[in-house]
PDB file of N, H, CA, C and O in Angstrom:
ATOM      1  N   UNK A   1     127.607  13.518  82.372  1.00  0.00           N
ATOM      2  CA  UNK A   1     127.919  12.168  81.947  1.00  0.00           C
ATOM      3  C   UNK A   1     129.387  11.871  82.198  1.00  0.00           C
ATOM      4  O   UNK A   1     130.167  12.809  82.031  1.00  0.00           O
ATOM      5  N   UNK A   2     129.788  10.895  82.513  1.00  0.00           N
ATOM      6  H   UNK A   2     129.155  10.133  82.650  1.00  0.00           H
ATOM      7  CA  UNK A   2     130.884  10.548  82.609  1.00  0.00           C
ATOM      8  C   UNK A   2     132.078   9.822  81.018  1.00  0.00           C
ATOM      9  O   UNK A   2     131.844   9.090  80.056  1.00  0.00           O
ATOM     10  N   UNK A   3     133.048  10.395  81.421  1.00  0.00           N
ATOM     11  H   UNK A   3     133.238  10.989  82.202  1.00  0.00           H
ATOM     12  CA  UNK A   3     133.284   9.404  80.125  1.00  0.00           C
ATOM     13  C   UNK A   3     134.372   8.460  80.577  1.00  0.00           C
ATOM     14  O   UNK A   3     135.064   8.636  81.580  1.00  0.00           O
ATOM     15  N   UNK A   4     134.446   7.582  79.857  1.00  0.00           N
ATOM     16  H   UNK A   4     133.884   7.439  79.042  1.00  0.00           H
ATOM     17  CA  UNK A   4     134.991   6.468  79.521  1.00  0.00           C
ATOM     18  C   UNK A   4     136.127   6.184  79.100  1.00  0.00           C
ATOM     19  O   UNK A   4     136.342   6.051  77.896  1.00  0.00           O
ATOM     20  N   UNK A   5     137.162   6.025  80.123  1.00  0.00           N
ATOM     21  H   UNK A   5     136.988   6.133  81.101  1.00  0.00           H
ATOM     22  CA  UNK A   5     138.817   6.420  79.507  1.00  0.00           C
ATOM     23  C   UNK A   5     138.869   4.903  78.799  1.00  0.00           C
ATOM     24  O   UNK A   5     138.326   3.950  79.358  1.00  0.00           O
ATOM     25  N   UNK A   6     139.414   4.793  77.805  1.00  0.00           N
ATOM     26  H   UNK A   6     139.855   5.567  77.351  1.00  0.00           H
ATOM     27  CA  UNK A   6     140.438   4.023  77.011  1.00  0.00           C
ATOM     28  C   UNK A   6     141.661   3.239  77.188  1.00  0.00           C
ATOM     29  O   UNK A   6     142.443   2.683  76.417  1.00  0.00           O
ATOM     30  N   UNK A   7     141.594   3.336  78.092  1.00  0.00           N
ATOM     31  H   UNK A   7     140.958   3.787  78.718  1.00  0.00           H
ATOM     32  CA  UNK A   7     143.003   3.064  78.541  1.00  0.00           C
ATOM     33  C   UNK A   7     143.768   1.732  78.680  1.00  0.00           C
ATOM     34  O   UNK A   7     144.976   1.508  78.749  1.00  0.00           O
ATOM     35  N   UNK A   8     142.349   0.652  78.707  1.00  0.00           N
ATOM     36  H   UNK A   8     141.368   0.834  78.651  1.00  0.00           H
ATOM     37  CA  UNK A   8     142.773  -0.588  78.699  1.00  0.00           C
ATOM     38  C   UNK A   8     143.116  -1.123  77.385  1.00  0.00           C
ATOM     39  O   UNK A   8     143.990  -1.947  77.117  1.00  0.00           O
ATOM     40  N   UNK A   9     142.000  -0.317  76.321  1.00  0.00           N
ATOM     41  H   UNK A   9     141.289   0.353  76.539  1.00  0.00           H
ATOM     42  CA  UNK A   9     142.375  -0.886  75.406  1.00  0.00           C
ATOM     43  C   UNK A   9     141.022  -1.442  75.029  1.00  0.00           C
ATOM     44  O   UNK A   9     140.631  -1.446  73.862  1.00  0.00           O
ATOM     45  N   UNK A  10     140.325  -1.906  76.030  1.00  0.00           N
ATOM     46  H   UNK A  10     140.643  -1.903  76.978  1.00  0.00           H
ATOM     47  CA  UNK A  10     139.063  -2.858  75.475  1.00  0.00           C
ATOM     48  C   UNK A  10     137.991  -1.869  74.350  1.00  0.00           C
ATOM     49  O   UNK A  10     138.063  -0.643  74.263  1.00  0.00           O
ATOM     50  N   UNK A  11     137.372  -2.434  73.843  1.00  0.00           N
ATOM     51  H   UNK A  11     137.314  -3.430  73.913  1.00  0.00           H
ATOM     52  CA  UNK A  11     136.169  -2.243  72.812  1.00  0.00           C
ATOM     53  C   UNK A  11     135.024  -2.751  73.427  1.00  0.00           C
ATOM     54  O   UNK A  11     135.223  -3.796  74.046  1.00  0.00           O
ATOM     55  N   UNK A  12     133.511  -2.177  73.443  1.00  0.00           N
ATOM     56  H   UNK A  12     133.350  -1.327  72.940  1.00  0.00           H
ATOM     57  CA  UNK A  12     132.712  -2.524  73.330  1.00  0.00           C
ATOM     58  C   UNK A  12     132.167  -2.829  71.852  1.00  0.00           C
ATOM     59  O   UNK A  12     131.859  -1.861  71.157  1.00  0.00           O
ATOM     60  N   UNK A  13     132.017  -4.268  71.283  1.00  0.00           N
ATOM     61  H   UNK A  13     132.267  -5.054  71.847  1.00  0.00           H
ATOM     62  CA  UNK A  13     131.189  -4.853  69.783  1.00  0.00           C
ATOM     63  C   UNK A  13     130.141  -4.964  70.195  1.00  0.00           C
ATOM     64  O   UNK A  13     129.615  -5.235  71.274  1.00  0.00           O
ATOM     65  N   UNK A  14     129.697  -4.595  68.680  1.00  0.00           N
ATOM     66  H   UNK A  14     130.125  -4.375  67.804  1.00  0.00           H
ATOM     67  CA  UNK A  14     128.054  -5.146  68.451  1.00  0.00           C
ATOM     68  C   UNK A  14     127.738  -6.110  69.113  1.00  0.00           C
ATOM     69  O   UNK A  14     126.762  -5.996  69.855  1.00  0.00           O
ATOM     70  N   UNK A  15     128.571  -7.546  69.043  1.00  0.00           N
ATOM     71  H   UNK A  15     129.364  -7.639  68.441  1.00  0.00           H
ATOM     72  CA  UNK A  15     128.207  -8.923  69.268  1.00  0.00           C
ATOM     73  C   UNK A  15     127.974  -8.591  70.868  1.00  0.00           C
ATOM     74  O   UNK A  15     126.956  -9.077  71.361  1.00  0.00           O
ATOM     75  N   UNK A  16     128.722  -7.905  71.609  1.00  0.00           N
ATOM     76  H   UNK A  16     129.549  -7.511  71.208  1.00  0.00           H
ATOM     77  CA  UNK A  16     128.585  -7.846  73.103  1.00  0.00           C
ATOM     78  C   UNK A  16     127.365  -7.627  73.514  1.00  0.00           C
ATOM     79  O   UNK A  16     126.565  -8.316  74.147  1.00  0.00           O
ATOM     80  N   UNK A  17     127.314  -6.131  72.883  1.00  0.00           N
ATOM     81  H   UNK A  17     127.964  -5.572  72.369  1.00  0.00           H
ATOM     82  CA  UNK A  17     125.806  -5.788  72.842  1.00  0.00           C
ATOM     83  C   UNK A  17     124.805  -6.640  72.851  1.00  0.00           C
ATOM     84  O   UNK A  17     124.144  -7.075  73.795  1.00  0.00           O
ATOM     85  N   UNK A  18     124.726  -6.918  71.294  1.00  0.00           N
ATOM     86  H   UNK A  18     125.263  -6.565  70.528  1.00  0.00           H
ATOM     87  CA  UNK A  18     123.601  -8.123  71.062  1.00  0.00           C
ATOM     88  C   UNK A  18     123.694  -9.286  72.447  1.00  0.00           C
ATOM     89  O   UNK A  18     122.811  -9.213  73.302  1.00  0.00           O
ATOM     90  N   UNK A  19     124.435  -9.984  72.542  1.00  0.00           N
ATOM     91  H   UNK A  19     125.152 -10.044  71.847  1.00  0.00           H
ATOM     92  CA  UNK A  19     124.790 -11.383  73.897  1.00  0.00           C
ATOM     93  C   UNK A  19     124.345 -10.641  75.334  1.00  0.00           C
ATOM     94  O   UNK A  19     124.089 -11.289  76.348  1.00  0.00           O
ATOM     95  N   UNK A  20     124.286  -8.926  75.245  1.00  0.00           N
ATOM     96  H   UNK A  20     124.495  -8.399  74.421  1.00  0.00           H
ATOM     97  CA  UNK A  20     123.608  -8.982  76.640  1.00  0.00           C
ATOM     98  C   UNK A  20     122.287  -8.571  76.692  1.00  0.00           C
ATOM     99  O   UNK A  20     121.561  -8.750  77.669  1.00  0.00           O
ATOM    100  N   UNK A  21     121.878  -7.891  75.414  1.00  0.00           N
ATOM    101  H   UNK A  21     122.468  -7.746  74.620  1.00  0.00           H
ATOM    102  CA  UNK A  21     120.422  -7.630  75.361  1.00  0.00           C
ATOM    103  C   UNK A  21     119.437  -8.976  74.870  1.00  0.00           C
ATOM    104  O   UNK A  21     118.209  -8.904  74.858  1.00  0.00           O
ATOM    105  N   UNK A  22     120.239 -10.256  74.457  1.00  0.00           N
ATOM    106  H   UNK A  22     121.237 -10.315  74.467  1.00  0.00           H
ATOM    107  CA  UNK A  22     119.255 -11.433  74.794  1.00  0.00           C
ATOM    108  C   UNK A  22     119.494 -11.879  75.753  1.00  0.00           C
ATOM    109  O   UNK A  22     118.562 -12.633  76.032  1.00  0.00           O
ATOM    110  N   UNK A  23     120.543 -11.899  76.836  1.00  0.00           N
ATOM    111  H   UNK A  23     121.301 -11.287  76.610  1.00  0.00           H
ATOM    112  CA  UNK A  23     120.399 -12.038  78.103  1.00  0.00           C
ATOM    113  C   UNK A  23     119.264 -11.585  78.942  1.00  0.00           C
ATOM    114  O   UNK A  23     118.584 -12.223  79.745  1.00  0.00           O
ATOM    115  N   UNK A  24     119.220 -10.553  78.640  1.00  0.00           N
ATOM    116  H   UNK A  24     119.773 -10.034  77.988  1.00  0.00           H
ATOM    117  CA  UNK A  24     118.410  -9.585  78.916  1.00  0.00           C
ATOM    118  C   UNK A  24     116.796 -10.221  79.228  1.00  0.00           C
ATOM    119  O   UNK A  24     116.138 -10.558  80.212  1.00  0.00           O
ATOM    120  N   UNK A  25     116.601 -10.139  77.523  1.00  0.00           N
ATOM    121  H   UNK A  25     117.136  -9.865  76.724  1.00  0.00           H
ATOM    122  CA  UNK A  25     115.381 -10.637  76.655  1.00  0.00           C
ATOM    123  C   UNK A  25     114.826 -12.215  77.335  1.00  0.00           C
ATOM    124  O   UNK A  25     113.712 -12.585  77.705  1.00  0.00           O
ATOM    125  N   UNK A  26     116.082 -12.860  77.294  1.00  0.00           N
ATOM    126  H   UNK A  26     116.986 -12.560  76.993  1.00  0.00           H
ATOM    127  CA  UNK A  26     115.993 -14.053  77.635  1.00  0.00           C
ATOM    128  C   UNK A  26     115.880 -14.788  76.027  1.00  0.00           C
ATOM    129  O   UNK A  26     115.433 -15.916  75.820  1.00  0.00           O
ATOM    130  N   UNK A  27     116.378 -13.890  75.030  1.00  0.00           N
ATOM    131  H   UNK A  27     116.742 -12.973  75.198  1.00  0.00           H
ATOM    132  CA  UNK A  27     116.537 -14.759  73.804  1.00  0.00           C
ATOM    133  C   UNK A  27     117.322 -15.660  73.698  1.00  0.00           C
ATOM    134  O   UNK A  27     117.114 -16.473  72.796  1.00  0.00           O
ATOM    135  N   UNK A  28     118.233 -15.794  74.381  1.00  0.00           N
ATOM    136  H   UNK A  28     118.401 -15.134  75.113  1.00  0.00           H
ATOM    137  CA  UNK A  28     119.654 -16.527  74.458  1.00  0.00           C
ATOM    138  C   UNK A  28     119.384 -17.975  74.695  1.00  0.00           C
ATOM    139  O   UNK A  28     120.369 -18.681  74.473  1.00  0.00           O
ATOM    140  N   UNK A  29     118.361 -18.578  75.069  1.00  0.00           N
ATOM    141  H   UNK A  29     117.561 -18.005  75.250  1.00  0.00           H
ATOM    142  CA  UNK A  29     118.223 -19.759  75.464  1.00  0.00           C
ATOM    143  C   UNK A  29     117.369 -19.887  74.269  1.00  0.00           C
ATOM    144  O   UNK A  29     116.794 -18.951  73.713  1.00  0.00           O
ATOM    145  N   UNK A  30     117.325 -21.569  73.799  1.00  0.00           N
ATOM    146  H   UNK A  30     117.792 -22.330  74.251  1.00  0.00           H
ATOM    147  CA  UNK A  30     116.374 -21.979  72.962  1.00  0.00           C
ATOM    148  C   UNK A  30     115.485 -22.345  73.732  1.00  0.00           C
ATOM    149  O   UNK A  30     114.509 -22.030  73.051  1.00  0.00           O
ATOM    150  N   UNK A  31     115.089 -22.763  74.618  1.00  0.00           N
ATOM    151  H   UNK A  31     115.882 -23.019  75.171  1.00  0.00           H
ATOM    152  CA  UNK A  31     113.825 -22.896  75.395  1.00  0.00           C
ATOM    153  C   UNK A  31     113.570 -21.344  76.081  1.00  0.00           C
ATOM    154  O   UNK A  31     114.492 -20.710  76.594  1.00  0.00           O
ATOM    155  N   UNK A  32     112.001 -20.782  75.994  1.00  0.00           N
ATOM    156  H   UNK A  32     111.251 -21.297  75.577  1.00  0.00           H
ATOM    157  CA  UNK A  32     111.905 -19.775  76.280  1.00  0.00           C
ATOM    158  C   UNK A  32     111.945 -20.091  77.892  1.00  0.00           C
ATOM    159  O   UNK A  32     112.210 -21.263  78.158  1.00  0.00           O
ATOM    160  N   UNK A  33     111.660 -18.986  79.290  1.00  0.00           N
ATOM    161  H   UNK A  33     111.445 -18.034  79.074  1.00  0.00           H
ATOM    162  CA  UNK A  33     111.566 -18.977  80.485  1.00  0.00           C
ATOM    163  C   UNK A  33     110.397 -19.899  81.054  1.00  0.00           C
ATOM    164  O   UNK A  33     109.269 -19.583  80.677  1.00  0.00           O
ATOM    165  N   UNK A  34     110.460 -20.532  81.548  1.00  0.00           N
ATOM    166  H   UNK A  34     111.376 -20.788  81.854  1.00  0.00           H
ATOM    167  CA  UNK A  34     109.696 -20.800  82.329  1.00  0.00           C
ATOM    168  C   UNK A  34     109.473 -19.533  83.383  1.00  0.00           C
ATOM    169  O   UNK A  34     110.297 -18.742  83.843  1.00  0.00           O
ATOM    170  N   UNK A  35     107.224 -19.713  83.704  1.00  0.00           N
ATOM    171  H   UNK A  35     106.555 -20.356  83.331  1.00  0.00           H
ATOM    172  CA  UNK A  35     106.973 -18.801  84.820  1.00  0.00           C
ATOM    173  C   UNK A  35     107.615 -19.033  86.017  1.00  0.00           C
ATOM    174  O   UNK A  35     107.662 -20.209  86.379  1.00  0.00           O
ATOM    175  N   UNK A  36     108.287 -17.915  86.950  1.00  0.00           N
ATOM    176  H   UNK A  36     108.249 -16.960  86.655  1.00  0.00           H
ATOM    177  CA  UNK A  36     108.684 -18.488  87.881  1.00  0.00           C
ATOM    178  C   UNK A  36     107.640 -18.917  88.729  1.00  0.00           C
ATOM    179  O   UNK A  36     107.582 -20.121  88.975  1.00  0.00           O
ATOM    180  N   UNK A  37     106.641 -18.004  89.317  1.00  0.00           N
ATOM    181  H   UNK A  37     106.688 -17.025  89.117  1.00  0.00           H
ATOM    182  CA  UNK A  37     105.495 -18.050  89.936  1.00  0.00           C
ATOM    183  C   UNK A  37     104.426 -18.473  89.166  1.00  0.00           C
ATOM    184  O   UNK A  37     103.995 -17.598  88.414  1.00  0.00           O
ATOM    185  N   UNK A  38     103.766 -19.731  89.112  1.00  0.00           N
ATOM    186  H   UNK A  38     104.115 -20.441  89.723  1.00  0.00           H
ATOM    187  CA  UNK A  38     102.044 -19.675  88.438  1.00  0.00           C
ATOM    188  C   UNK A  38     101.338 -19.408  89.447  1.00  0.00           C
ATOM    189  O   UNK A  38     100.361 -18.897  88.899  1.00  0.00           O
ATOM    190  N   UNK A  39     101.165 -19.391  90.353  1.00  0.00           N
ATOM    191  H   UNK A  39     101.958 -19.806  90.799  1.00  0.00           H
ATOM    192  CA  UNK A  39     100.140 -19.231  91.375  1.00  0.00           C
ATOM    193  C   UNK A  39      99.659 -17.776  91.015  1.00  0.00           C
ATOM    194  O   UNK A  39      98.504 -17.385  90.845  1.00  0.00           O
ATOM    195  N   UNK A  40     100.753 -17.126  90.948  1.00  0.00           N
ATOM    196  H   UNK A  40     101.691 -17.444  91.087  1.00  0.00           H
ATOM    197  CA  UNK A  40     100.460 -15.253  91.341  1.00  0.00           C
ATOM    198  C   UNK A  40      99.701 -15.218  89.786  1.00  0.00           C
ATOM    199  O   UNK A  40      98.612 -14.645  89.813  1.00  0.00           O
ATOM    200  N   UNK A  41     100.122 -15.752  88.429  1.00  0.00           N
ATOM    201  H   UNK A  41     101.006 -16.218  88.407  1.00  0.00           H
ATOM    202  CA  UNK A  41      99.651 -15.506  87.696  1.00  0.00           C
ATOM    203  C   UNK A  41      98.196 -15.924  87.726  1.00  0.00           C
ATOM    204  O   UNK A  41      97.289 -15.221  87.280  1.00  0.00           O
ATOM    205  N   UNK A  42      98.019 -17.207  88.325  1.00  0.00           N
ATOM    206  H   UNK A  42      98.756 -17.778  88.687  1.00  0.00           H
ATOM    207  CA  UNK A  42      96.439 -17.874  88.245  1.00  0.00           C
ATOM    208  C   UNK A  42      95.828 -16.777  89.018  1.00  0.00           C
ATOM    209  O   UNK A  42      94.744 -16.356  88.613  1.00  0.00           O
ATOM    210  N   UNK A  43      96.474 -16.136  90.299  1.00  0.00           N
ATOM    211  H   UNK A  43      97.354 -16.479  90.628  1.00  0.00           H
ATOM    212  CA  UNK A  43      95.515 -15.293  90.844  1.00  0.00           C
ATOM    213  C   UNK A  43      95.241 -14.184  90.717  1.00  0.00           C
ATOM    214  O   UNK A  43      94.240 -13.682  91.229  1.00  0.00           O
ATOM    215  N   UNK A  44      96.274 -13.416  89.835  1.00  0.00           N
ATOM    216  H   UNK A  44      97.087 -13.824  89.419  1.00  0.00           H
ATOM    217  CA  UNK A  44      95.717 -12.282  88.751  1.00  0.00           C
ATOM    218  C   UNK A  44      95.113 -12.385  87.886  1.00  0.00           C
ATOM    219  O   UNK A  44      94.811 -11.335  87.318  1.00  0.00           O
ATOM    220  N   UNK A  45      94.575 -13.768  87.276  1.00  0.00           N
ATOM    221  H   UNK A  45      94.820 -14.621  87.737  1.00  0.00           H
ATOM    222  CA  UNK A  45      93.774 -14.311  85.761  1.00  0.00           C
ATOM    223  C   UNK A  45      92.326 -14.057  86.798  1.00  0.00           C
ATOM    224  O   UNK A  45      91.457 -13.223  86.543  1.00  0.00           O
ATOM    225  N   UNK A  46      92.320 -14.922  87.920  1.00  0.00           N
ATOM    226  H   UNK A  46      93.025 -15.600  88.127  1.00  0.00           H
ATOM    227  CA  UNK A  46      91.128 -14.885  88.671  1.00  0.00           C
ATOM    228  C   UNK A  46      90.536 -13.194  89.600  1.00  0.00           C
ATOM    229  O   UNK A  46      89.487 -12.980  90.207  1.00  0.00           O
ATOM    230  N   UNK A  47      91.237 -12.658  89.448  1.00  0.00           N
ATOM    231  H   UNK A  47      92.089 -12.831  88.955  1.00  0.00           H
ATOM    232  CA  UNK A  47      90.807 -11.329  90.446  1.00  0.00           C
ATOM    233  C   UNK A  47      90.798 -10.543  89.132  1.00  0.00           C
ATOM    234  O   UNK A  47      90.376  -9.406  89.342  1.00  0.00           O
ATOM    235  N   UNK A  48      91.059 -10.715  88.085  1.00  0.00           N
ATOM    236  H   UNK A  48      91.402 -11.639  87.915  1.00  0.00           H
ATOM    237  CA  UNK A  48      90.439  -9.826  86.840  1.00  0.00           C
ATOM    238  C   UNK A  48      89.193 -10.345  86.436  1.00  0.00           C
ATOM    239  O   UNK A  48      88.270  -9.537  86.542  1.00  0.00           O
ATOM    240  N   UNK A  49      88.893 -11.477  85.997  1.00  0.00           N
ATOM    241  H   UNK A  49      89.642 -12.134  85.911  1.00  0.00           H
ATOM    242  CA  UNK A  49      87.697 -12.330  85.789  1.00  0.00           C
ATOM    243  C   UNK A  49      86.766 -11.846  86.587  1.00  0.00           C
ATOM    244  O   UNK A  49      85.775 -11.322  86.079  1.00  0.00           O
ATOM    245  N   UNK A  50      86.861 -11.903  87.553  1.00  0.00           N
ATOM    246  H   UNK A  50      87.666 -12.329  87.966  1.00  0.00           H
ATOM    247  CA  UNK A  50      85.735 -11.478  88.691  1.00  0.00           C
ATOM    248  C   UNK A  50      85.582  -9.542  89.452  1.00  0.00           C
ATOM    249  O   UNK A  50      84.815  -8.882  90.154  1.00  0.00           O
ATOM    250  N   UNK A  51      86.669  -9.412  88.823  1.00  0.00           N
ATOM    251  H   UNK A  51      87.292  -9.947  88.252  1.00  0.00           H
ATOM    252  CA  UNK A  51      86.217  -7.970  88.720  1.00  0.00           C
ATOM    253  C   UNK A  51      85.437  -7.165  87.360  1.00  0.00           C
ATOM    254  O   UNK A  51      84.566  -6.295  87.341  1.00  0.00           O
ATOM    255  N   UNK A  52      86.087  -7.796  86.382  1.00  0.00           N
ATOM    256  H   UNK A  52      86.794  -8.502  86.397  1.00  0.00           H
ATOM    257  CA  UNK A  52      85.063  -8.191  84.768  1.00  0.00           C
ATOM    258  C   UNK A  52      83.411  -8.617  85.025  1.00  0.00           C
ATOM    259  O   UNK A  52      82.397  -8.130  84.526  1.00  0.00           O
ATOM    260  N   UNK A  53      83.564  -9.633  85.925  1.00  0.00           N
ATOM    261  H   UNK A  53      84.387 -10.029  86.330  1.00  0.00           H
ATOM    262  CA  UNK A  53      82.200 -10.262  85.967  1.00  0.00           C
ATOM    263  C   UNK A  53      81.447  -9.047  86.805  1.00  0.00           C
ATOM    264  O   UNK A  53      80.419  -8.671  86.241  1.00  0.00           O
ATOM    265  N   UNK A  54      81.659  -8.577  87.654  1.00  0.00           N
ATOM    266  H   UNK A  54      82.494  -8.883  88.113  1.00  0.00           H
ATOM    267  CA  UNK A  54      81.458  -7.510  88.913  1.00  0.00           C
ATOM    268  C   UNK A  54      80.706  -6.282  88.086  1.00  0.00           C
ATOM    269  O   UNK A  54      79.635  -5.698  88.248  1.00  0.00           O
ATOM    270  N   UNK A  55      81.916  -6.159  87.004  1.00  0.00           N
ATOM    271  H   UNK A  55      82.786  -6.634  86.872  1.00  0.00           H
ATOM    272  CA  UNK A  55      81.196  -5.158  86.609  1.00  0.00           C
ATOM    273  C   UNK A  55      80.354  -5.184  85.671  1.00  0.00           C
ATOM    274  O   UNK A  55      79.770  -4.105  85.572  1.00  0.00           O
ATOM    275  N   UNK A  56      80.021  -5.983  84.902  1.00  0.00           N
ATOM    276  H   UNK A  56      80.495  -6.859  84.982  1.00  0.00           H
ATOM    277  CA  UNK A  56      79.086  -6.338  83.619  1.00  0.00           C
ATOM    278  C   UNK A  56      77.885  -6.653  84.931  1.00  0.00           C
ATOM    279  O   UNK A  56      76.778  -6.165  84.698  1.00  0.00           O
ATOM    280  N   UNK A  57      77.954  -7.027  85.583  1.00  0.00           N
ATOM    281  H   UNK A  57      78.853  -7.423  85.772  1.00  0.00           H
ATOM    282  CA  UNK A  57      76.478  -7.828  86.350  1.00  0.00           C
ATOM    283  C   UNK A  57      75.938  -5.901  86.965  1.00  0.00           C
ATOM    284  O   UNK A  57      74.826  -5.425  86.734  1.00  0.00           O
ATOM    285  N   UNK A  58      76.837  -5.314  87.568  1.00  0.00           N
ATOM    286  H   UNK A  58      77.740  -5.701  87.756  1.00  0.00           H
ATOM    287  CA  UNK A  58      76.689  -3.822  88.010  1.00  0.00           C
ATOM    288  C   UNK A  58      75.922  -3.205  86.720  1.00  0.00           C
ATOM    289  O   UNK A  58      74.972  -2.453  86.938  1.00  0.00           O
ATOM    290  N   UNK A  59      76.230  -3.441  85.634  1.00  0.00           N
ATOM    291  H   UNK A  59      77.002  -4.051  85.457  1.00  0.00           H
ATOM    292  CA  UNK A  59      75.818  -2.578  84.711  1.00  0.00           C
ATOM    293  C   UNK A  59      74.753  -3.274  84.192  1.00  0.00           C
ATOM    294  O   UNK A  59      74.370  -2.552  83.272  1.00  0.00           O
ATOM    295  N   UNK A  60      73.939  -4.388  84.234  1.00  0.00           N
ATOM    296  H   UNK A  60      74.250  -4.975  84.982  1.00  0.00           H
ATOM    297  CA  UNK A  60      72.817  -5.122  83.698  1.00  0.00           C
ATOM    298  C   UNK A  60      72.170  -4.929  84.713  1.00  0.00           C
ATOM    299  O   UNK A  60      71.011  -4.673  84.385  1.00  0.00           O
ATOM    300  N   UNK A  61      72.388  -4.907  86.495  1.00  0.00           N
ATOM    301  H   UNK A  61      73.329  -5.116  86.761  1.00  0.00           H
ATOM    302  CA  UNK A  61      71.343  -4.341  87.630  1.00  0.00           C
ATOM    303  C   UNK A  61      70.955  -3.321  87.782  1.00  0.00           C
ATOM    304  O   UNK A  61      70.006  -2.983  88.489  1.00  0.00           O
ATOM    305  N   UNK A  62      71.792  -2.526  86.988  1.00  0.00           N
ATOM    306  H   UNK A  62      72.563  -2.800  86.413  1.00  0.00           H
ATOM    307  CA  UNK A  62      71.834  -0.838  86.872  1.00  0.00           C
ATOM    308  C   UNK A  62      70.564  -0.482  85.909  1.00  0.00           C
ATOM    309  O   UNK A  62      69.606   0.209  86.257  1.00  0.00           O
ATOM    310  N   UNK A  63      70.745  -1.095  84.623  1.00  0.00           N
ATOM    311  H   UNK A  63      71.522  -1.657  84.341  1.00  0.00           H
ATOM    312  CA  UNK A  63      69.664  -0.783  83.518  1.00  0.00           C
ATOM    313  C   UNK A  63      68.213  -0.984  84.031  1.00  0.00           C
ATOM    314  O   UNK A  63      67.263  -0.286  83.672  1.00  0.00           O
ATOM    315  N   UNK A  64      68.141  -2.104  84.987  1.00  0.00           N
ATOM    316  H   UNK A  64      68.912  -2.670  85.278  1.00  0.00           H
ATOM    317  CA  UNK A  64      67.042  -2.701  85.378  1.00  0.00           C
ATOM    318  C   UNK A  64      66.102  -2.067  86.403  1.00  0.00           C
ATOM    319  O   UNK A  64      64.874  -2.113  86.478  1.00  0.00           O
ATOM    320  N   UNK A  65      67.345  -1.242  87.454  1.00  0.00           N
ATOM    321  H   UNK A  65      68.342  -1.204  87.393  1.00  0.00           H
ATOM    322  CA  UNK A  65      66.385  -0.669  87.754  1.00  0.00           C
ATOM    323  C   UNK A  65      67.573   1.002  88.281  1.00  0.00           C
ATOM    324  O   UNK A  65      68.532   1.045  89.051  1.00  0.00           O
ATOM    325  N   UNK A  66      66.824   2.277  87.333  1.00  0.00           N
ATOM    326  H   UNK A  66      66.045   2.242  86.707  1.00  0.00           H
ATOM    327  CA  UNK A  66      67.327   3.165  87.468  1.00  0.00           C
ATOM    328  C   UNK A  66      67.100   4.263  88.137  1.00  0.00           C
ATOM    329  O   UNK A  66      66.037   4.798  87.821  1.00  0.00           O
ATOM    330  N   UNK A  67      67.697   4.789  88.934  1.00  0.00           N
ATOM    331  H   UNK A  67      68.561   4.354  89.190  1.00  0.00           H
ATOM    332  CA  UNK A  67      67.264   6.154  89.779  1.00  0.00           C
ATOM    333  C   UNK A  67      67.389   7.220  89.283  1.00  0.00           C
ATOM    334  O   UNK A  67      68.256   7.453  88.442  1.00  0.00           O
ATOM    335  N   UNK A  68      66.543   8.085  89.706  1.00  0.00           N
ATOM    336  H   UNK A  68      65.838   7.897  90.390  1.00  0.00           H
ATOM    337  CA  UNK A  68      66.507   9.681  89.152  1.00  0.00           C
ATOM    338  C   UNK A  68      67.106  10.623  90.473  1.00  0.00           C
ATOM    339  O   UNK A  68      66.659  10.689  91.618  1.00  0.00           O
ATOM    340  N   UNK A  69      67.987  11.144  90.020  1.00  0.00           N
ATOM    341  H   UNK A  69      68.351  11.091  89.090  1.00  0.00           H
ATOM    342  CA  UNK A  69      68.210  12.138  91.418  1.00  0.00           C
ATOM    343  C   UNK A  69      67.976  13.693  90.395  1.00  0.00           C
ATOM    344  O   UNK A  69      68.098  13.891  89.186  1.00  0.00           O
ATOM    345  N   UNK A  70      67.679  14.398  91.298  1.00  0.00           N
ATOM    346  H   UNK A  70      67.580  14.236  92.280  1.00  0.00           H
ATOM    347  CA  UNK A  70      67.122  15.888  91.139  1.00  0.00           C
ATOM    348  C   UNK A  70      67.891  16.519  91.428  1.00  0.00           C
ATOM    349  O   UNK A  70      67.589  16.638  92.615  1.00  0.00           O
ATOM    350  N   UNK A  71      68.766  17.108  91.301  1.00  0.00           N
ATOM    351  H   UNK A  71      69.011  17.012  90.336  1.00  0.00           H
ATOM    352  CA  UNK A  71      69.662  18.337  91.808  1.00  0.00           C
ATOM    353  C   UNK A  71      69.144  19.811  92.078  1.00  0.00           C
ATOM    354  O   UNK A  71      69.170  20.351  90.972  1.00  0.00           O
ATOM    355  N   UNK A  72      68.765  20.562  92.856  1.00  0.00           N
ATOM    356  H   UNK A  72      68.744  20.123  93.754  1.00  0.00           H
ATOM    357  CA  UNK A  72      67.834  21.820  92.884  1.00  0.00           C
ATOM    358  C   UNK A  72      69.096  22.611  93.696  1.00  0.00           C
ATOM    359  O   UNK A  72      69.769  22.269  94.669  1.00  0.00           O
ATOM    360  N   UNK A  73      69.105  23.786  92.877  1.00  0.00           N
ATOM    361  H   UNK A  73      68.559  24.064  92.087  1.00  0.00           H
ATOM    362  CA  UNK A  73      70.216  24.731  93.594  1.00  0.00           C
ATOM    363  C   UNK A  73      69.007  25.635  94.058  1.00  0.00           C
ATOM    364  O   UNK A  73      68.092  26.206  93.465  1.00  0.00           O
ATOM    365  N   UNK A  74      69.373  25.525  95.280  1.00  0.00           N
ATOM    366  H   UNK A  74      70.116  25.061  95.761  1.00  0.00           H
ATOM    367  CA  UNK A  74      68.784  27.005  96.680  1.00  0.00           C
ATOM    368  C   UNK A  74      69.110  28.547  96.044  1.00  0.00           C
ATOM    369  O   UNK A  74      68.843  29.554  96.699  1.00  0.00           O
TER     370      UNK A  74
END
């Protein structure tokens, strides 16, 4: 680790801290973020949905009609 000479004089405060971890956060603003991208989000809402749907319909065609496999060791 390195350390941290003193030398200027400066302090790191709490308050600093705090002012960059809602920077951070994005607490710092009274309006929260706007999404930058909705598209990417609509099309991750939609390619989960339909992989959800994919698989519930897989597993109701499955019940309906089921195969038996036999395994026989030689």
């Amino acid at each position: 680790m390195a350390e941290r000479s003193s030398d200027d004089g400066t302090r790191i405060s709490v308050a600093d801290l705090e002012e960059s971890f809602s920077r951070l956060t994005g607490e710092s603003d009274e309006n929260p973020a706007p999404i930058q991208r909705p598209g990417i989000v609509v099309g991750a809402v939609a390619a989960s949905a339909l992989l959800v749907a994919a698989f519930l319909l897989g597993r109701r065609l499955g019940r309906k009609r089921s195969t038996f496999v036999e395994i026989v060791r030689v």
